[in-house]
C-alpha positions as CSV (number, residue, x, y, z in Angstrom):
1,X,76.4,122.3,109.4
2,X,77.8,120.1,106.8
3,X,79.9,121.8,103.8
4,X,77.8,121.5,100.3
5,X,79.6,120.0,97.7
6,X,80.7,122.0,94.9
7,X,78.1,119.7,92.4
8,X,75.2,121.1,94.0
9,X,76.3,124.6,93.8
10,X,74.4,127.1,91.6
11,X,77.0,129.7,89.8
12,X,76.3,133.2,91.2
13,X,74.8,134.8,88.2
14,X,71.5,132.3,88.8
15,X,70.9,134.3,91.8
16,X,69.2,136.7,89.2
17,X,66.7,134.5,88.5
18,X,66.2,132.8,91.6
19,X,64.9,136.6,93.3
20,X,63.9,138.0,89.9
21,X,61.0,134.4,90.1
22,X,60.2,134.4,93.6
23,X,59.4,137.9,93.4
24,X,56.7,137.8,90.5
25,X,53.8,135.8,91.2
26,X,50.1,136.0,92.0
27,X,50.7,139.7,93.5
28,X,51.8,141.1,89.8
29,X,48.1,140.3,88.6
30,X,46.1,142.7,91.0
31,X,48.3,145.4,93.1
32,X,47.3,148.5,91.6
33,X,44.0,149.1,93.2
34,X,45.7,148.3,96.6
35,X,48.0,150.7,95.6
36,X,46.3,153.4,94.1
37,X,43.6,152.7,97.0
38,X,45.8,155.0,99.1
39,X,48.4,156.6,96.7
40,X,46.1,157.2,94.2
41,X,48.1,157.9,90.6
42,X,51.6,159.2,92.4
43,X,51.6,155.3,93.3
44,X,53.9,154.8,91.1
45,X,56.7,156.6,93.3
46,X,55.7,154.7,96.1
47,X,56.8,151.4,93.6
48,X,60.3,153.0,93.4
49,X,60.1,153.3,97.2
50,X,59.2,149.4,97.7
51,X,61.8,148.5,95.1
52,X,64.6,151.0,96.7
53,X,63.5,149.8,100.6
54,X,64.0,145.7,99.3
55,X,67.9,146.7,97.8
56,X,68.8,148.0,101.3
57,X,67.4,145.1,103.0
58,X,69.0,142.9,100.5
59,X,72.3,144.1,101.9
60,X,71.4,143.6,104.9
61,X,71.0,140.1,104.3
62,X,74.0,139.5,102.5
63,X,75.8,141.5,105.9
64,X,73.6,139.0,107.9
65,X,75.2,135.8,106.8
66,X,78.4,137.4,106.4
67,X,79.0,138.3,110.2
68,X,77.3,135.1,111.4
69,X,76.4,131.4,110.5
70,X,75.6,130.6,106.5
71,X,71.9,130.5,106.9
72,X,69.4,131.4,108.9
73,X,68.5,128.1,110.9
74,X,72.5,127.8,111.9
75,X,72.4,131.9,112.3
76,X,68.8,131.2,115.1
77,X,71.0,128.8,116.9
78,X,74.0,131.2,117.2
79,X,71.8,133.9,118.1
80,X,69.3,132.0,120.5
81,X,70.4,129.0,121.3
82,X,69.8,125.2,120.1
83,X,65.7,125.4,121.8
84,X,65.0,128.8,121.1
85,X,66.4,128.6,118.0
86,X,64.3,125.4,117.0
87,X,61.3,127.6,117.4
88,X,62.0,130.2,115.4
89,X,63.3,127.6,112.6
90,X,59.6,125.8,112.9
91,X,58.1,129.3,112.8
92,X,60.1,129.9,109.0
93,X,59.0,126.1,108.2
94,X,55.3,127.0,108.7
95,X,56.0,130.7,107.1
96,X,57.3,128.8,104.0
97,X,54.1,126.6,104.4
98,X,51.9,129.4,104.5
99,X,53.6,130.8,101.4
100,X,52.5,127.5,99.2
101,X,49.4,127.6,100.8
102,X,48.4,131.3,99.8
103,X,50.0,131.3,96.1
104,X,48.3,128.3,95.1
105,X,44.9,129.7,96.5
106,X,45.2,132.5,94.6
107,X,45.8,131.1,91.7
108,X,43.2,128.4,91.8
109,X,40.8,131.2,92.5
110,X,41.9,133.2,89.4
111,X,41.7,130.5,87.0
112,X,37.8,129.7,88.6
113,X,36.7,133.3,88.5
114,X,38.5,133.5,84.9
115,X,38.3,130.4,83.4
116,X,36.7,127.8,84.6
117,X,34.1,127.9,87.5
118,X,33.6,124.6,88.3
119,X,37.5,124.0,88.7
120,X,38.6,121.3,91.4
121,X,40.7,122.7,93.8
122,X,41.7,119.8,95.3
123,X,42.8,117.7,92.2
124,X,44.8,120.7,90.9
125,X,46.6,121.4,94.3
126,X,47.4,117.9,94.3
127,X,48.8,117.2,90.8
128,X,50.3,120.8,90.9
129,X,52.2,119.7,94.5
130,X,53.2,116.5,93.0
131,X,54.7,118.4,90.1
132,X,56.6,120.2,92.5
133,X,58.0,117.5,94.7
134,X,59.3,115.6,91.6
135,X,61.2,119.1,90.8
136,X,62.5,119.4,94.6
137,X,63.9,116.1,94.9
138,X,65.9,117.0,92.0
139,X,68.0,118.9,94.4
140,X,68.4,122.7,94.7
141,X,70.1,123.0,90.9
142,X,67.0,121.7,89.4
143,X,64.7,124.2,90.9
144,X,67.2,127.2,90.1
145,X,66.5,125.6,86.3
146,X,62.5,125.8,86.9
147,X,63.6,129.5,88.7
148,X,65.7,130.5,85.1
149,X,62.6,128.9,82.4
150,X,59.8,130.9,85.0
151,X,61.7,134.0,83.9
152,X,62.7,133.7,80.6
153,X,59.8,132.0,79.1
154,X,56.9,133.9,80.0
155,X,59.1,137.3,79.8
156,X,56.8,137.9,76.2
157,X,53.9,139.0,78.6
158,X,55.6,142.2,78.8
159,X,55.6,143.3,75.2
160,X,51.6,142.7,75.1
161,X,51.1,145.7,77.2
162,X,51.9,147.3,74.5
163,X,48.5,147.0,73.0
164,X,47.4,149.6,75.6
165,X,49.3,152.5,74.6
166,X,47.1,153.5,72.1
167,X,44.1,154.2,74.3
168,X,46.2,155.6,77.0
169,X,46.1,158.6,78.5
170,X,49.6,159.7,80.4
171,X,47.3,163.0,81.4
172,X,46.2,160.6,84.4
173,X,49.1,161.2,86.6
174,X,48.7,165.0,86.6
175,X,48.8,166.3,88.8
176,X,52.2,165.1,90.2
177,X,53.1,164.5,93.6
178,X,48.9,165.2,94.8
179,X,49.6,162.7,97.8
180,X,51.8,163.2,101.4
181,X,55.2,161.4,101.8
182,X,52.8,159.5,104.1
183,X,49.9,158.1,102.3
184,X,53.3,157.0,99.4
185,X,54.8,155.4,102.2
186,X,51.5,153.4,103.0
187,X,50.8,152.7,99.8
188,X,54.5,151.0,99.7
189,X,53.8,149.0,102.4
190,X,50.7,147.9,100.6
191,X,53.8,146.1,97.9
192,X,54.8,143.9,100.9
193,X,52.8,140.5,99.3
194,X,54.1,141.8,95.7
195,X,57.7,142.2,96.3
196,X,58.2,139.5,99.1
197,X,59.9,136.1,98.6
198,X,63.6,137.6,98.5
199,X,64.3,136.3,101.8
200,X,64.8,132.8,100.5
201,X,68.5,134.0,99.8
202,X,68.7,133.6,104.0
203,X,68.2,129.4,103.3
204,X,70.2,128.5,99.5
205,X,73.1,131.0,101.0
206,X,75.3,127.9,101.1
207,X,74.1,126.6,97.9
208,X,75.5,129.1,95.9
209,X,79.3,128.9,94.5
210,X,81.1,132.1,95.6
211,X,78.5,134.0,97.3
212,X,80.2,137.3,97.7
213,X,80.1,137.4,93.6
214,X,76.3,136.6,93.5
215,X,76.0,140.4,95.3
216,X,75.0,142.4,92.4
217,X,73.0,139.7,90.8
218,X,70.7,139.9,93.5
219,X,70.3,143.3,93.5
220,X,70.1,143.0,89.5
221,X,67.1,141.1,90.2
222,X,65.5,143.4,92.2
223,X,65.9,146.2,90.9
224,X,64.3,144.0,87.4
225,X,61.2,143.0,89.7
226,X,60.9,146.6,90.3
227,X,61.2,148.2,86.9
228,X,58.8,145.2,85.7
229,X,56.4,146.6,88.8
230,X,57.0,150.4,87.8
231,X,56.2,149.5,83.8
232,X,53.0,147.4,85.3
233,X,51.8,150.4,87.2
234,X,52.1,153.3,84.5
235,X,50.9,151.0,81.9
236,X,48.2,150.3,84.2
237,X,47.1,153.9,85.0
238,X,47.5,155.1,82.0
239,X,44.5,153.0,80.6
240,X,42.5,153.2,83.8
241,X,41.0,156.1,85.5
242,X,41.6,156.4,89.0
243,X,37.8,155.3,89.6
244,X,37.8,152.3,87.0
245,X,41.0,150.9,88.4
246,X,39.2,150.8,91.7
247,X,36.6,148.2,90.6
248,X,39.4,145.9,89.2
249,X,40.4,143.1,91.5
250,X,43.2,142.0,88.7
251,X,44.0,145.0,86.9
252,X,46.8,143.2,85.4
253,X,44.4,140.5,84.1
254,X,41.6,143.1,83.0
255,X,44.8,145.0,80.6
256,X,44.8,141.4,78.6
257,X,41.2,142.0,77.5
258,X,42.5,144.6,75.1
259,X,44.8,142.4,73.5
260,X,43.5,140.6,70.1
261,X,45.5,138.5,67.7
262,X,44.4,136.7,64.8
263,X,44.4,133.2,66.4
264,X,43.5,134.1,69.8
265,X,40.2,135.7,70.9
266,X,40.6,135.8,74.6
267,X,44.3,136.6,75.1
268,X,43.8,136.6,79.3
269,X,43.4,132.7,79.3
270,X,46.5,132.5,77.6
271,X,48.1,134.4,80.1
272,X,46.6,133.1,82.9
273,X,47.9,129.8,81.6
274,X,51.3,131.2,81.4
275,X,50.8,132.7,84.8
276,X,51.7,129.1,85.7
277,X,54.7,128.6,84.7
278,X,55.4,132.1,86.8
279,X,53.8,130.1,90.2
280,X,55.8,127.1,90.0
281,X,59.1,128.3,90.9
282,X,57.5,130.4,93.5
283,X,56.0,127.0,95.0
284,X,59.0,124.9,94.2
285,X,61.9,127.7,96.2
286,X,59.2,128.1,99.1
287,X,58.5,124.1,99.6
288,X,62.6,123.8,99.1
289,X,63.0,126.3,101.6
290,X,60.4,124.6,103.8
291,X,62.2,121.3,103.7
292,X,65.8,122.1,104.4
293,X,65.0,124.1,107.3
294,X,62.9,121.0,108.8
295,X,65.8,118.7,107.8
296,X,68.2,120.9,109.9
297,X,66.0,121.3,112.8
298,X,64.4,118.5,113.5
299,X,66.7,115.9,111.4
300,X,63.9,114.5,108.7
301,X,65.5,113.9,105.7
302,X,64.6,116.5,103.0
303,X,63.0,114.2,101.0
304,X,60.6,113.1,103.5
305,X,59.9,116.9,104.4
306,X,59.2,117.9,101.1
307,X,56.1,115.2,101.8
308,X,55.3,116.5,104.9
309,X,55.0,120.2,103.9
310,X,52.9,119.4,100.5
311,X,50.4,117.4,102.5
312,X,49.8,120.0,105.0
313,X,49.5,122.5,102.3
314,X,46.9,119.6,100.4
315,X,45.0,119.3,103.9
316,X,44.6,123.4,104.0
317,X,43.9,124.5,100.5
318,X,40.9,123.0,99.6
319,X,39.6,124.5,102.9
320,X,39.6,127.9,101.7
321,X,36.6,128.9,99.2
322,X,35.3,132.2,99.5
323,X,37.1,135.3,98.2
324,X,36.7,137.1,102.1
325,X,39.1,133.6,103.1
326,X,41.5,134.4,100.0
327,X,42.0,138.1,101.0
328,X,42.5,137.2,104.5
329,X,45.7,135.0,103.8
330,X,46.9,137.5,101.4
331,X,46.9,140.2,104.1
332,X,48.2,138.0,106.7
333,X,51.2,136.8,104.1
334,X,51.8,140.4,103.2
335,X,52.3,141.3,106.8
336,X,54.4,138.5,107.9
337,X,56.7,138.9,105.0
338,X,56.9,143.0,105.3
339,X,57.4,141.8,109.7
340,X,60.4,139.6,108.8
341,X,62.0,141.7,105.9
342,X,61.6,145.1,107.7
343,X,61.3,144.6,110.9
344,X,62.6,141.0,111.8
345,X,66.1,141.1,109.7
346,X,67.7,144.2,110.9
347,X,67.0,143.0,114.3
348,X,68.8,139.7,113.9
349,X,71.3,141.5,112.0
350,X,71.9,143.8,115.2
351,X,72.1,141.3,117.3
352,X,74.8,138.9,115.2
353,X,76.5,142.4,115.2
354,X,76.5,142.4,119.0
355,X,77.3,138.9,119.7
356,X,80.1,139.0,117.0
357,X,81.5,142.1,118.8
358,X,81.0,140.8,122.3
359,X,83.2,137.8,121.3
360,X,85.7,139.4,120.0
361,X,86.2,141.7,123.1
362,X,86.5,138.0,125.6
């Protein structure tokens, strides 16, 4: 693997922002009727759970590339070897893929159902992808910059919610802890497509300038994502019953309605339009991610891989037009990413554990 040179280093503090965007995305607009689905109001614990469960696999990642190789297509060769490694390398490229693919769907669909009906999926996928090659071949600093403005500049959201409070009633969550340690521990899992996207630390690894300092920054960031999620949720309960939240597919979304100012009628189309600005850096780390690992397996420059993965992600989008095709990816997405951070990642890290120790013993 060849060393990155300090100029294309991020400094470990960006880290923040890089987890912090990844993590908030489409899944912020609409995950308290999954959650309160099973939970019902004590959902909120099972939040903290998801947030607490994400820290400790954090670690493990940072253990991961510690004791092995410094990412994970060099850490699948260690582990497997060159061919077997290749094929779990191609099934990340395709995961990353499948990322892009879903996001974007989602958000086209949001903007139709909200906005405009008639809304070209096509055309928008490919002048949104185009936007996010230019940003990719900028090299890995330049999408940590999108990751920091995807942050910082839609961060007002969060005061609007605000707006609620008076017509909330906190009398909703009585009484407390109504659910099994069970159904809170389903309704966690239920996060998976919310808090996923953290495991793109396993591909910029070598990217970023003292890695062992960037530690707390990615924790920082997800423990943000998590009181950002736990805020969501209470505000979110608090103005719903449990039956009205039910019948909200974006509960986040449906909040915005109450929200009036004196030069904006219909507050949600400003914040969906913001809500892009929160998608790009999600696309832009995930198609980034998607390149480099093809460039290492297969040898395609990353420029020409960026192409490849944005036109098969252009070839599948517009495919997808009902809302039963939509909530089929999401499901799938949310499964694969809860398989690789909670299932997939302590294994490996077991196994670089064993090799490592093996080793040392010959």
């Amino acid at each position: 693997m060849q060393t990155v040179p300090e100029n294309r280093k991020i400094s470990p503090f960006l880290v923040f922002f890089t987890v912090t965007s990844i993590q908030i995305g489409v899944g912020a607009l609409g995950f308290q009727r999954l959650i309160a689905k099973t939970a019902g109001y004590d959902a909120w614990i099972s939040v903290i759970i998801a947030g607490l469960a994400t820290n400790m696999i954090m670690w493990m990642m940072y253990k991961l590339l510690e004791m092995g190789k410094k990412d994970l297509s060099e850490t699948h060769k260690f582990v497997f070897g060159k061919w077997i490694g290749s094929l779990f390398n191609t099934f990340f490229i395709l995961y990353f893929t499948f990322f892009i693919i879903t996001i974007l769907r989602t958000y086209i669909e949001i903007v139709q159902v909200w906005m405009f009906p008639d809304f070209n999926t096509f055309w928008f996928t490919l002048f949104f992808l185009i936007l996010c090659i230019y940003i990719v071949k900028g090299g890995f600093r330049t999408v940590t910059g999108i990751a920091f403005f995807g942050v910082v500049f839609p961060s007002y959201l969060i005061v609007l919610f605000g707006f609620t409070i008076p017509y909330s009633d906190f009398k909703h969550f009585l009484p407390l802890l109504d659910h099994s340690f069970k159904e809170l521990i389903i309704a966690s899992h239920q996060m998976s497509l919310t808090f996923m996207g953290y495991e793109v630390l396993l591909i910029y690894y070598p990217f970023i300038k003292e890695p062992n300092k960037s530690k707390k920054w990615a924790h920082f960031g997800l423990f943000s994502s998590t009181a950002l999620y736990l805020y969501t949720t209470i505000i979110s309960f608090a103005y719903y019953s449990e039956e009205q939240i039910q019948k909200y597919i974006w509960a986040t979304l449906s909040t915005w309605k109450i929200v009036h100012l004196p030069v904006v009628e219909r507050f949600e189309y400003v914040g969906i339009a913001n809500w892009c600005l929160i998608i790009l850096p999600n696309v832009c780390l995930a198609l980034w991610c998607a390149s480099r690992i093809l460039k290492q397996t297969y040898k395609i420059s990353q420029r020409k891989g960026v192409f490849i993965v944005a036109a098969l992600s252009l070839l599948i989008i517009p495919l997808l037009k009902t809302r039963q095709q939509i909530n089929v990816i999401n499901s799938i997405l949310g499964n694969l990413g809860f398989l690789i951070n909670f299932i997939y990642i302590p294994f490996l890290l077991i196994l670089v554990w064993l090799l490592k120790k093996v080793k040392l013993k010959s």
